[in-house]
SETIPA-809766 format. One record per residue: residue number from 0; residue in three letters; x, y, z of N, C-alpha, C in turn. Coordinates in steps of 0.1 Angstrom, whole numbers, plus 5000, padded with zeros to 4 digits. Atoms other than C-alpha are relative to their C-alpha. Layout:
BEGIN
<rec><seq>NUM</seq><type>ALA</type><n_X>X</n_X><n_Y>Y</n_Y><n_Z>Z</n_Z><ca_X>X</ca_X><ca_Y>Y</ca_Y><ca_Z>Z</ca_Z><c_X>X</c_X><c_Y>Y</c_Y><c_Z>Z</c_Z></rec>
...
END
This chain:
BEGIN
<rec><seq>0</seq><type>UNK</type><n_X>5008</n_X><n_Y>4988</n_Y><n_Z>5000</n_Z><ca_X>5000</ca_X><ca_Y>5000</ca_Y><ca_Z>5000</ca_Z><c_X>5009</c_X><c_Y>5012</c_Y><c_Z>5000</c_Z></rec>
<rec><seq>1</seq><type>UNK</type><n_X>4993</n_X><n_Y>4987</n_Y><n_Z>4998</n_Z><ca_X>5020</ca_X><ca_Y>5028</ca_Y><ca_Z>4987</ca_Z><c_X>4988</c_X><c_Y>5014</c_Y><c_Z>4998</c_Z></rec>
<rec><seq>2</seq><type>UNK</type><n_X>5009</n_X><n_Y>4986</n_Y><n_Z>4997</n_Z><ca_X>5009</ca_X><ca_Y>5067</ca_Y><ca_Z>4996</ca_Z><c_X>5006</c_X><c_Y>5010</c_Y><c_Z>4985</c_Z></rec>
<rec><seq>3</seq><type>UNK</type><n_X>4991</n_X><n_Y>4992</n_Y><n_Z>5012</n_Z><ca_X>5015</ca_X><ca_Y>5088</ca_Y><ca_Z>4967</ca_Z><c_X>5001</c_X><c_Y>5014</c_Y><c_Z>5007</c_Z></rec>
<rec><seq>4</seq><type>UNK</type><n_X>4997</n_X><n_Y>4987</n_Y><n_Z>4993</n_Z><ca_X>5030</ca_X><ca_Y>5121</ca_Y><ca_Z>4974</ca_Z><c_X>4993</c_X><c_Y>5009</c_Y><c_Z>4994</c_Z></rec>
<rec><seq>5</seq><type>UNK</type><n_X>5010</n_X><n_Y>4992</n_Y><n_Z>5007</n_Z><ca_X>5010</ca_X><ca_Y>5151</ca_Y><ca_Z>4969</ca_Z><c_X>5013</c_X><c_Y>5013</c_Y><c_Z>4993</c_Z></rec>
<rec><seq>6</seq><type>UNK</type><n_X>4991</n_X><n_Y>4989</n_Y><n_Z>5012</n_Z><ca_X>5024</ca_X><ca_Y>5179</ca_Y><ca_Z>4943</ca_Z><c_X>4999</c_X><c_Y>5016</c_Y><c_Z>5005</c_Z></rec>
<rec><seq>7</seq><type>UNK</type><n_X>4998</n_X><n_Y>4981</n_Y><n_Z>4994</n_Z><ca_X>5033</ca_X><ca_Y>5219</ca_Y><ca_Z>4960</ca_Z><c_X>4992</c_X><c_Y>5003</c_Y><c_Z>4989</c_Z></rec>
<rec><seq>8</seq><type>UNK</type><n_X>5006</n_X><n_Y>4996</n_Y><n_Z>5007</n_Z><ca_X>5007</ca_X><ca_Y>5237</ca_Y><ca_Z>4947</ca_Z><c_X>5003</c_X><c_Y>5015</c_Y><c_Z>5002</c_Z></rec>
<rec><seq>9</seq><type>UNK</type><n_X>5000</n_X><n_Y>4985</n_Y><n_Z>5000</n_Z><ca_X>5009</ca_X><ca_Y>5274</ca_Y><ca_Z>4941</ca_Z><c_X>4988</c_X><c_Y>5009</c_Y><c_Z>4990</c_Z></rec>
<rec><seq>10</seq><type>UNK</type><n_X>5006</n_X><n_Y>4994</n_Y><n_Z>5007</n_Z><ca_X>4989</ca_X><ca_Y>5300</ca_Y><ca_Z>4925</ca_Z><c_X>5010</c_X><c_Y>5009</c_Y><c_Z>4987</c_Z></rec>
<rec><seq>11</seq><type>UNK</type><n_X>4993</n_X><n_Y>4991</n_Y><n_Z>5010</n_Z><ca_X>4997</ca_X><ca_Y>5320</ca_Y><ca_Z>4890</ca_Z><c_X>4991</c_X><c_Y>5016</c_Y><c_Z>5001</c_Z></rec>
<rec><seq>12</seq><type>UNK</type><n_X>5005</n_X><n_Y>4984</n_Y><n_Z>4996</n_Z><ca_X>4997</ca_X><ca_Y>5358</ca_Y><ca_Z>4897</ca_Z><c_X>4995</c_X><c_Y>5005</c_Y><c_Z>4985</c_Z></rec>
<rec><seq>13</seq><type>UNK</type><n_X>5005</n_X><n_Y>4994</n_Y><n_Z>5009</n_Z><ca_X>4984</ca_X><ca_Y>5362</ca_Y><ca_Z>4864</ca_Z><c_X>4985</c_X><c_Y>4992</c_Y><c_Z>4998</c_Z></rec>
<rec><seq>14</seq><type>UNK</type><n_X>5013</n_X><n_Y>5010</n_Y><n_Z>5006</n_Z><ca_X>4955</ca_X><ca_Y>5336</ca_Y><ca_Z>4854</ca_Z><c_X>4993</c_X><c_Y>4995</c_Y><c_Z>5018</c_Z></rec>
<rec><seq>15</seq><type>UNK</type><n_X>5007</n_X><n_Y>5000</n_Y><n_Z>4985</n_Z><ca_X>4947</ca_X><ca_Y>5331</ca_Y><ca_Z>4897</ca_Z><c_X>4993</c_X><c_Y>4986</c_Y><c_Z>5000</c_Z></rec>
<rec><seq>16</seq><type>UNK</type><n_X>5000</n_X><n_Y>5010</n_Y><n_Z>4999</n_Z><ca_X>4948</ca_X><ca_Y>5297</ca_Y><ca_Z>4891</ca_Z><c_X>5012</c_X><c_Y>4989</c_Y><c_Z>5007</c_Z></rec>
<rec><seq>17</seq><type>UNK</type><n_X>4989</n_X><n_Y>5005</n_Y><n_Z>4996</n_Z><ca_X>4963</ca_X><ca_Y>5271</ca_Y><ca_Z>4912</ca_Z><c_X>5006</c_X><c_Y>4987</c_Y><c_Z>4990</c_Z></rec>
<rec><seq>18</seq><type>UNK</type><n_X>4989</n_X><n_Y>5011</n_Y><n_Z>5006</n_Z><ca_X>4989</ca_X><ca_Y>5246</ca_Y><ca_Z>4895</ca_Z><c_X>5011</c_X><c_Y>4997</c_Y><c_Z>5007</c_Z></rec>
<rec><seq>19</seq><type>UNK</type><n_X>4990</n_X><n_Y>5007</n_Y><n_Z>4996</n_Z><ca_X>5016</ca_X><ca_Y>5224</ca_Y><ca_Z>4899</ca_Z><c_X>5012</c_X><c_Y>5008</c_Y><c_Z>5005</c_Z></rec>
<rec><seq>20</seq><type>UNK</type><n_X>4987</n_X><n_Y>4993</n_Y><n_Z>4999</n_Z><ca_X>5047</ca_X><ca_Y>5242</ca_Y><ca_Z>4912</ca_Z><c_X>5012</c_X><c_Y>5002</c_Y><c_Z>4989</c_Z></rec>
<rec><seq>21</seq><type>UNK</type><n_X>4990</n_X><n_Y>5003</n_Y><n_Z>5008</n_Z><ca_X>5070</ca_X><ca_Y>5226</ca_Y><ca_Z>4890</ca_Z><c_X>4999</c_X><c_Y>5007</c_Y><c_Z>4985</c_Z></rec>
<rec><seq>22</seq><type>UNK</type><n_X>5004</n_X><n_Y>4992</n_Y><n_Z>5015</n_Z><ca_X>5048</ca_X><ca_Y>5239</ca_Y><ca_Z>4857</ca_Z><c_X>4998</c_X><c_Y>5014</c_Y><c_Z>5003</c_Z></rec>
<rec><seq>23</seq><type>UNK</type><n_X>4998</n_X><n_Y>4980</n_Y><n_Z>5001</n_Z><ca_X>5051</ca_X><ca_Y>5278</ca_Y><ca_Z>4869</ca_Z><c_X>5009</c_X><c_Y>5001</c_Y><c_Z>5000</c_Z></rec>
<rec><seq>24</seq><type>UNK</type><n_X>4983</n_X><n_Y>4996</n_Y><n_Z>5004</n_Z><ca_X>5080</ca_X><ca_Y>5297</ca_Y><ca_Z>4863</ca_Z><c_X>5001</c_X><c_Y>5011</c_Y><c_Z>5016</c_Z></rec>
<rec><seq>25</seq><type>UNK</type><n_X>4999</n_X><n_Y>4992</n_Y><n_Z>4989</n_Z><ca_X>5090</ca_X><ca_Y>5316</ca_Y><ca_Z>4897</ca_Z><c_X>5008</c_X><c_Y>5014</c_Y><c_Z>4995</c_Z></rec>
<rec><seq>26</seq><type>UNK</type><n_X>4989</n_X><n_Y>4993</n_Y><n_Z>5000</n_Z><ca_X>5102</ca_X><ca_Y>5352</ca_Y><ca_Z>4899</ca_Z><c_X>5002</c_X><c_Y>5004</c_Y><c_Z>5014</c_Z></rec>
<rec><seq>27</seq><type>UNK</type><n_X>4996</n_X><n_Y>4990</n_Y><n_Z>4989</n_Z><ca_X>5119</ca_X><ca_Y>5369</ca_Y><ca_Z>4928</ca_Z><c_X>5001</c_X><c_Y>5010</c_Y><c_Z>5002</c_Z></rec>
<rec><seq>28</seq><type>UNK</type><n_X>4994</n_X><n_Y>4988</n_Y><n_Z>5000</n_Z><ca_X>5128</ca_X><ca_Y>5400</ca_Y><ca_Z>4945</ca_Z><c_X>5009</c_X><c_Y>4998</c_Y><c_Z>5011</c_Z></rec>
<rec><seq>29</seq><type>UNK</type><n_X>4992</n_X><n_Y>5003</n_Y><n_Z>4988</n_Z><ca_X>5158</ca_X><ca_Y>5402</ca_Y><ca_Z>4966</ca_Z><c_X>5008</c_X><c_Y>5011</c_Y><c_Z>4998</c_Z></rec>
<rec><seq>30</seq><type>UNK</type><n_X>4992</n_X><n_Y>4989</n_Y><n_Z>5004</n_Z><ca_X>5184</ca_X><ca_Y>5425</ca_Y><ca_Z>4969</ca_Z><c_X>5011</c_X><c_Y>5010</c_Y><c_Z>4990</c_Z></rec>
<rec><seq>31</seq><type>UNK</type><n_X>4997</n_X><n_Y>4992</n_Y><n_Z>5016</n_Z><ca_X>5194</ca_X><ca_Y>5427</ca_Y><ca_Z>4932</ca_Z><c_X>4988</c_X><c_Y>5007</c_Y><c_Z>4991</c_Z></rec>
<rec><seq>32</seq><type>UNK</type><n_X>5012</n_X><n_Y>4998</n_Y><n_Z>5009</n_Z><ca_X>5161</ca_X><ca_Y>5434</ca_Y><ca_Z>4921</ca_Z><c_X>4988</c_X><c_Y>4990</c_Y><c_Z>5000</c_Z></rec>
<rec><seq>33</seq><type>UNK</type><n_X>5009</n_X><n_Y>5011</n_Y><n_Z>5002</n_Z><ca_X>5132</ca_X><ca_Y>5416</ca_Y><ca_Z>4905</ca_Z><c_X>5003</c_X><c_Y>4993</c_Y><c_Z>4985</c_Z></rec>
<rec><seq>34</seq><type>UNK</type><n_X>4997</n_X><n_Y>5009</n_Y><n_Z>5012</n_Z><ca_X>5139</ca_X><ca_Y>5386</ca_Y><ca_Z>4882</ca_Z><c_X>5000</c_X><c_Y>4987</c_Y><c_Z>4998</c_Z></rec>
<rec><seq>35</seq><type>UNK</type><n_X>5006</n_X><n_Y>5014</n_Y><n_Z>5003</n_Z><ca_X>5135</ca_X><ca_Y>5352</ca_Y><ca_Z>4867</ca_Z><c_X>5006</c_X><c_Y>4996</c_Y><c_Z>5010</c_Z></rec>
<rec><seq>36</seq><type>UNK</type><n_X>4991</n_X><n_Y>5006</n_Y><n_Z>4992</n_Z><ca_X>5146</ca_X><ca_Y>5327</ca_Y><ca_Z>4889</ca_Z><c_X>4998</c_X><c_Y>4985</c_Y><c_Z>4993</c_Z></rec>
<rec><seq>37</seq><type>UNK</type><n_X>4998</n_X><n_Y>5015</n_Y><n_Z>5000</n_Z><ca_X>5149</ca_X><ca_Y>5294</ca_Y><ca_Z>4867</ca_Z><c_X>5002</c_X><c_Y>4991</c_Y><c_Z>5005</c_Z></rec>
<rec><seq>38</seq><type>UNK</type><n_X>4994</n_X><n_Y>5012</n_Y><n_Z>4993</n_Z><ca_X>5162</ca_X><ca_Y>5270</ca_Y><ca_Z>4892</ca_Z><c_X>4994</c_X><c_Y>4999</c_Y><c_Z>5009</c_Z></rec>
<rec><seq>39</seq><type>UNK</type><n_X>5009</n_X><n_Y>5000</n_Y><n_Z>4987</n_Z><ca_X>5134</ca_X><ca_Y>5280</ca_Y><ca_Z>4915</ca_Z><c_X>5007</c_X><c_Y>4999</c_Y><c_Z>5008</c_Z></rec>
<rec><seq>40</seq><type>UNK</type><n_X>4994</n_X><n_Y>4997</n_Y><n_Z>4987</n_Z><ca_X>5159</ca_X><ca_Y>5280</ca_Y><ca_Z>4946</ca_Z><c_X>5006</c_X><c_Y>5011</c_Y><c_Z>5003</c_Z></rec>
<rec><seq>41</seq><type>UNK</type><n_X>4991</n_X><n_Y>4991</n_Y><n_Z>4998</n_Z><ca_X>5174</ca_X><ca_Y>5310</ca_Y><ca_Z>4946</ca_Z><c_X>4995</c_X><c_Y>5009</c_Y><c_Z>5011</c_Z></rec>
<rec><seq>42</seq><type>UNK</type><n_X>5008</n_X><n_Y>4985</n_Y><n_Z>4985</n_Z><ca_X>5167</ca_X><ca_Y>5340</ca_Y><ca_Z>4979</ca_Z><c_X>4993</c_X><c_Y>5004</c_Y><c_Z>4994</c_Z></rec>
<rec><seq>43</seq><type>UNK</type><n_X>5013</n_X><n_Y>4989</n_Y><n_Z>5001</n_Z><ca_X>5140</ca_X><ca_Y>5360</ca_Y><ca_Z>4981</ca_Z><c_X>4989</c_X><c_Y>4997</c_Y><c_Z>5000</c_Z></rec>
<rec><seq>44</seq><type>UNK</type><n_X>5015</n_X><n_Y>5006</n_Y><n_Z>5002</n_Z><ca_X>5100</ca_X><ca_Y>5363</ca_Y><ca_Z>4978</ca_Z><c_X>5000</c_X><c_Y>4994</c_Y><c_Z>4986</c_Z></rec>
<rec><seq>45</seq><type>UNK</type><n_X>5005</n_X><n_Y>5005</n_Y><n_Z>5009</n_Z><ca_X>5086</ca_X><ca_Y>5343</ca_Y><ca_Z>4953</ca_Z><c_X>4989</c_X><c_Y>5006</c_Y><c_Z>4998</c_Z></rec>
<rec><seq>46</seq><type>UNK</type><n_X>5011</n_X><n_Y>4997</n_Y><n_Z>5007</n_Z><ca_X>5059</ca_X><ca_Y>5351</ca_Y><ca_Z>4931</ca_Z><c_X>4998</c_X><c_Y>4987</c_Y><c_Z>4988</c_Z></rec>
<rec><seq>47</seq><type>UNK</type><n_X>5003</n_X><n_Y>5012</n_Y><n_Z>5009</n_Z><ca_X>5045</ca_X><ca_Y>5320</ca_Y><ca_Z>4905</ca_Z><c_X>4993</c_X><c_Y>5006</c_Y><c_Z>4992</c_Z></rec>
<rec><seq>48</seq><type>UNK</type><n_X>5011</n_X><n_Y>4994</n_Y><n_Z>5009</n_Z><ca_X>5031</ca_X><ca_Y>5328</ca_Y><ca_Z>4871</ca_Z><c_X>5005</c_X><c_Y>4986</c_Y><c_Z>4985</c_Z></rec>
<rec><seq>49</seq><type>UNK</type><n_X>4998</n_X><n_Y>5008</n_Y><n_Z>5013</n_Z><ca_X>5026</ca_X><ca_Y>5305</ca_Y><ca_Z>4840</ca_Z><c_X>5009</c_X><c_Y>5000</c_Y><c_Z>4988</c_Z></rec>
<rec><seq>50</seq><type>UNK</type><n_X>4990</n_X><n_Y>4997</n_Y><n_Z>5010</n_Z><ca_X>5051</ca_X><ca_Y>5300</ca_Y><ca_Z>4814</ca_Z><c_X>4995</c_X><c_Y>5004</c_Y><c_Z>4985</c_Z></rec>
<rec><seq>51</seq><type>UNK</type><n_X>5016</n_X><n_Y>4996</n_Y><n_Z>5017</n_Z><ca_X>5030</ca_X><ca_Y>5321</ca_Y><ca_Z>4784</ca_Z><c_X>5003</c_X><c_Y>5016</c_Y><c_Z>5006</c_Z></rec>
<rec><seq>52</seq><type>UNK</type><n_X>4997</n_X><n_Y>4989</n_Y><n_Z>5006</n_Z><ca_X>5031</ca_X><ca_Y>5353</ca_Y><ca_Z>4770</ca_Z><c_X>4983</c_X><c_Y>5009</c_Y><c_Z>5008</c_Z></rec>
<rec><seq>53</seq><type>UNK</type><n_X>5014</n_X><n_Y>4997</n_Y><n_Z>4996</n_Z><ca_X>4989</ca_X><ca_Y>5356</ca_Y><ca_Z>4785</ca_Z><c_X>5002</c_X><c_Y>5004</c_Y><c_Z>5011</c_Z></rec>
<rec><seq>54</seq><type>UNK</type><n_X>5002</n_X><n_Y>4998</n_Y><n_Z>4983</n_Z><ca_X>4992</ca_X><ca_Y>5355</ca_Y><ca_Z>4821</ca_Z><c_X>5011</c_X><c_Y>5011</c_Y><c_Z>5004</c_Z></rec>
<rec><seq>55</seq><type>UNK</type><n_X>4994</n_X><n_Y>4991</n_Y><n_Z>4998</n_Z><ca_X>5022</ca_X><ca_Y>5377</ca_Y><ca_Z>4818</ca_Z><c_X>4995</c_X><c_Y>5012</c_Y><c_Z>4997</c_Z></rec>
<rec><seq>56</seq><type>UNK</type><n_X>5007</n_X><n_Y>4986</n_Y><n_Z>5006</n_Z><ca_X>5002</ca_X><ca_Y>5406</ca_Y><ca_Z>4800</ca_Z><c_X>4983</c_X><c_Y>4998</c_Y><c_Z>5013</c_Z></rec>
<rec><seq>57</seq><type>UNK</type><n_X>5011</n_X><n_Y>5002</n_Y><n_Z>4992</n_Z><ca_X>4971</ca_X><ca_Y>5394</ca_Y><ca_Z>4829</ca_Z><c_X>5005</c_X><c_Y>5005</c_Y><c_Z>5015</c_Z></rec>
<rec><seq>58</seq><type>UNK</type><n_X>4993</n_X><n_Y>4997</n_Y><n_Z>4986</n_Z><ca_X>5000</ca_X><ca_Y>5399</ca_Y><ca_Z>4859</ca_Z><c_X>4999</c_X><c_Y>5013</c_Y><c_Z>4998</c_Z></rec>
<rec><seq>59</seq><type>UNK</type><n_X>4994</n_X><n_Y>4988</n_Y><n_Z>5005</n_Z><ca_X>5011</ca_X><ca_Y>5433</ca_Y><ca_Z>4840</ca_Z><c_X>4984</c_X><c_Y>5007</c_Y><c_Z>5005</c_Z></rec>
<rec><seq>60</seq><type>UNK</type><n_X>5015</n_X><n_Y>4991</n_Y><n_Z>4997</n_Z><ca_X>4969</ca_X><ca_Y>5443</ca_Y><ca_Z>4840</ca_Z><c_X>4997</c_X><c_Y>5002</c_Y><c_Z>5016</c_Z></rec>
<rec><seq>61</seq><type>UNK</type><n_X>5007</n_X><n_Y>4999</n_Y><n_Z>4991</n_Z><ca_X>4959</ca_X><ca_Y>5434</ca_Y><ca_Z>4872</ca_Z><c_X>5015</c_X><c_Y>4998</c_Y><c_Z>5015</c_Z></rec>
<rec><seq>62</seq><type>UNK</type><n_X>4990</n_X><n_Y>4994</n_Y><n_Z>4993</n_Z><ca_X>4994</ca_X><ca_Y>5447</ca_Y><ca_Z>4886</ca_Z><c_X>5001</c_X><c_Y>4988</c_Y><c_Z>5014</c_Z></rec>
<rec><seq>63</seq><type>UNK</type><n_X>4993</n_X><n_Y>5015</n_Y><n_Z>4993</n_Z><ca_X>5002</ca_X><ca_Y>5407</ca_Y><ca_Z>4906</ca_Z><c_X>5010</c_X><c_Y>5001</c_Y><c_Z>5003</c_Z></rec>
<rec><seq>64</seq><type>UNK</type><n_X>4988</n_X><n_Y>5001</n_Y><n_Z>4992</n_Z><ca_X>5033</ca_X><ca_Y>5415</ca_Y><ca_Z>4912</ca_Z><c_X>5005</c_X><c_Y>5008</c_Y><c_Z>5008</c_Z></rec>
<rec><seq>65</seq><type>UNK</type><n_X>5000</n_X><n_Y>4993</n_Y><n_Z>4989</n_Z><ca_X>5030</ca_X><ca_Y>5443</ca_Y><ca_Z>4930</ca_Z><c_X>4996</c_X><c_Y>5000</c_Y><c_Z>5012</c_Z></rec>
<rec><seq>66</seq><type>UNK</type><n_X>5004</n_X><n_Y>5010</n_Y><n_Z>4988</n_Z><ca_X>5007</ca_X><ca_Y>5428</ca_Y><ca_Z>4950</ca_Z><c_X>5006</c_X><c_Y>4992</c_Y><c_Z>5006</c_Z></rec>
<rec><seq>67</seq><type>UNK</type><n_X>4990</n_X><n_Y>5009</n_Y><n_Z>4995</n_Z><ca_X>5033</ca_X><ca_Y>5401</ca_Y><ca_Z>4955</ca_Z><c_X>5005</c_X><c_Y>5004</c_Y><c_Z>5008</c_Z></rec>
<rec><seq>68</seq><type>UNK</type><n_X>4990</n_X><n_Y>4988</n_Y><n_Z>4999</n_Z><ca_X>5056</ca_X><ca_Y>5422</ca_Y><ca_Z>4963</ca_Z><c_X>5000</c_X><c_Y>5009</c_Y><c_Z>5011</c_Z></rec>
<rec><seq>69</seq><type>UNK</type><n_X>5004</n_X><n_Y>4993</n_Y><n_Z>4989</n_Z><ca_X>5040</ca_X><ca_Y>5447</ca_Y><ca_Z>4984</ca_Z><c_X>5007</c_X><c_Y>5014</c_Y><c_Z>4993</c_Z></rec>
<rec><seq>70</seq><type>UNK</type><n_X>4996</n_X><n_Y>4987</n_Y><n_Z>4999</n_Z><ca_X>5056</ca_X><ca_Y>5474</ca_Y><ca_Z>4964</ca_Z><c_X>5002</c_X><c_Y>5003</c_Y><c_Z>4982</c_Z></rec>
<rec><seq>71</seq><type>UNK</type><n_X>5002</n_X><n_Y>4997</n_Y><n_Z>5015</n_Z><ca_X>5055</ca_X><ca_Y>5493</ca_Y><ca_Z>4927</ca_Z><c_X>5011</c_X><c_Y>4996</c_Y><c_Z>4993</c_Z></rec>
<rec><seq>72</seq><type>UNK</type><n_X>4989</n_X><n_Y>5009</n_Y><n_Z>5012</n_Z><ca_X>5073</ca_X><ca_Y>5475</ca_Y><ca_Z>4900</ca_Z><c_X>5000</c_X><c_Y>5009</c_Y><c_Z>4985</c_Z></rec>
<rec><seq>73</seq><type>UNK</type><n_X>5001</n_X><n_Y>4995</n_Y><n_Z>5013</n_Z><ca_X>5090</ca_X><ca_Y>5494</ca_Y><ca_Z>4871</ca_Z><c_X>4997</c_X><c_Y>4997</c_Y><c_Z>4988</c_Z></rec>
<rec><seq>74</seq><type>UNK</type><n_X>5002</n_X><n_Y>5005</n_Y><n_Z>5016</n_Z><ca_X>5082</ca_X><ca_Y>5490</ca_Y><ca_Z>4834</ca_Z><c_X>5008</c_X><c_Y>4993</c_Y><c_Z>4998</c_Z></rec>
<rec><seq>75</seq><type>UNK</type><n_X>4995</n_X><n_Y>5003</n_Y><n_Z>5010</n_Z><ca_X>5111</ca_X><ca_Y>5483</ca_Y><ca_Z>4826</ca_Z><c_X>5008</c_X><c_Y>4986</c_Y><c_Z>5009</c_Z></rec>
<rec><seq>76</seq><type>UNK</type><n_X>4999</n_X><n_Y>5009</n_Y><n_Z>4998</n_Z><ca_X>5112</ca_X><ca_Y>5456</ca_Y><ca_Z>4849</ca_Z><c_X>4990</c_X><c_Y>4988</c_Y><c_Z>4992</c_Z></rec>
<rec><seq>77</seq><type>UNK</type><n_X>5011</n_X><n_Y>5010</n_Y><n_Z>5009</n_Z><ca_X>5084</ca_X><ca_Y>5438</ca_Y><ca_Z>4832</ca_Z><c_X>5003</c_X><c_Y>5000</c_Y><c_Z>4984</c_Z></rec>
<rec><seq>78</seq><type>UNK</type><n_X>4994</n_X><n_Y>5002</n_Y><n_Z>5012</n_Z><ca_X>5101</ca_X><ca_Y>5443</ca_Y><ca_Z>4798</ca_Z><c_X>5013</c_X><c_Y>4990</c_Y><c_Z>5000</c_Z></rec>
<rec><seq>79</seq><type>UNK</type><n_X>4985</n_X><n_Y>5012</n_Y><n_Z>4992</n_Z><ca_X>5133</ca_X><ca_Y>5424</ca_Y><ca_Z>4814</ca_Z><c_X>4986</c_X><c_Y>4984</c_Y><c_Z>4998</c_Z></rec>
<rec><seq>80</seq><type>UNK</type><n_X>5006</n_X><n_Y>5014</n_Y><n_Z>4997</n_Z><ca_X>5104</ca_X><ca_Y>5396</ca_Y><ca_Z>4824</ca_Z><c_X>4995</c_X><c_Y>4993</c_Y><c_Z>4984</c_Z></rec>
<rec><seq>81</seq><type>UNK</type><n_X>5004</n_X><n_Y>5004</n_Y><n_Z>5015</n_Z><ca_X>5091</ca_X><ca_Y>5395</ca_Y><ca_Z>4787</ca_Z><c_X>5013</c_X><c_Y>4995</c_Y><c_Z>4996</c_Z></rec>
<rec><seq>82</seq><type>UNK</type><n_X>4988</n_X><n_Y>5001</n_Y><n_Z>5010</n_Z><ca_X>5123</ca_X><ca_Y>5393</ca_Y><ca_Z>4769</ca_Z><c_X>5003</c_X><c_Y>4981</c_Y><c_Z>5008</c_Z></rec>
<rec><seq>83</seq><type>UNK</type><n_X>4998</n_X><n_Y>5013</n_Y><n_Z>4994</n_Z><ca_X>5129</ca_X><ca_Y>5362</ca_Y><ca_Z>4797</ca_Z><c_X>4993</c_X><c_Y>4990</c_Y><c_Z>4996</c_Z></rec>
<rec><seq>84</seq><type>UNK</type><n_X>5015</n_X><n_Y>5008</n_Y><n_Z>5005</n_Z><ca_X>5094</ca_X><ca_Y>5345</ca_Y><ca_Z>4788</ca_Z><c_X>5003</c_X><c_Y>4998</c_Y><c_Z>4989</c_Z></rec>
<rec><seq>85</seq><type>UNK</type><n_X>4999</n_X><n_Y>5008</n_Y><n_Z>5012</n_Z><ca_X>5106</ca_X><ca_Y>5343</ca_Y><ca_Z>4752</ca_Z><c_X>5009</c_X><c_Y>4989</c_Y><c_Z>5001</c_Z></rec>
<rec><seq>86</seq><type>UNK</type><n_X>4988</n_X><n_Y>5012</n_Y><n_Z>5004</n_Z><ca_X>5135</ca_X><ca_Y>5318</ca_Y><ca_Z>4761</ca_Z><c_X>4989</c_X><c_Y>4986</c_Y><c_Z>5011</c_Z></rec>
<rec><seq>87</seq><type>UNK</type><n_X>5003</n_X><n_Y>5014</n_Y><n_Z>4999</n_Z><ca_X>5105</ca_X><ca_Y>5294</ca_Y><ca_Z>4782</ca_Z><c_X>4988</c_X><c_Y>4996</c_Y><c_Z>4992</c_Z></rec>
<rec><seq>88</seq><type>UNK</type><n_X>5014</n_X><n_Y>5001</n_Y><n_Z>5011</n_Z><ca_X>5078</ca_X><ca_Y>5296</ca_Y><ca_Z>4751</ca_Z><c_X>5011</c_X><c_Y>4990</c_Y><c_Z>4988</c_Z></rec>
<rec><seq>89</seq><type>UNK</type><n_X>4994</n_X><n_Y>5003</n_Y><n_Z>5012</n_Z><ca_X>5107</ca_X><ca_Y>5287</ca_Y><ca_Z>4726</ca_Z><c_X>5005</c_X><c_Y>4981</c_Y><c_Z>5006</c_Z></rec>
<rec><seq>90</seq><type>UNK</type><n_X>4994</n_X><n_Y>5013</n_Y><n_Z>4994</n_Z><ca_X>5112</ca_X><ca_Y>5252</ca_Y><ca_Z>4752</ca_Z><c_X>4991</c_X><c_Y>4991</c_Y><c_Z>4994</c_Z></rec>
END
């Protein structure tokens, strides 16, 4: 009688759906800023958002990472996050 292990769920700050951990892409903020965190381990808050071009223009509307965050995020930090998003759409 094996137990199956249950899967970290998280929410996506863009689409406000929960999913698997593994299938979101995490970003952080720490004390270089705010930015991808591919390896998911790295310091800082996390924030989870789906790997797509939608939920990132849904985070951008309904301002998710600020909310994350607790504090205003520049443009041209969310142009940094796009440009990143193209290298996990092209996987």
């Amino acid at each position: 009688m094996g137990t199956t292990k249950k899967q970290p769920q998280r929410q996506c700050i863009g689409c406000r759906q929960m999913k698997d951990k593994k299938s979101l892409v995490r970003i952080i903020k720490n004390e270089q800023g705010i930015m991808l965190d591919e390896t998911g381990k790295k310091n800082g808050r996390g924030a989870y958002i789906c790997p797509n071009a939608d939920c990132l223009g849904k985070a951008i509307a309904s301002k998710g990472l600020e909310r994350s965050f607790k504090m205003p995020v520049d443009k041209s930090v969310y142009e940094e996050l796009k440009r990143g998003f193209e290298k996990f759409e092209t996987r």
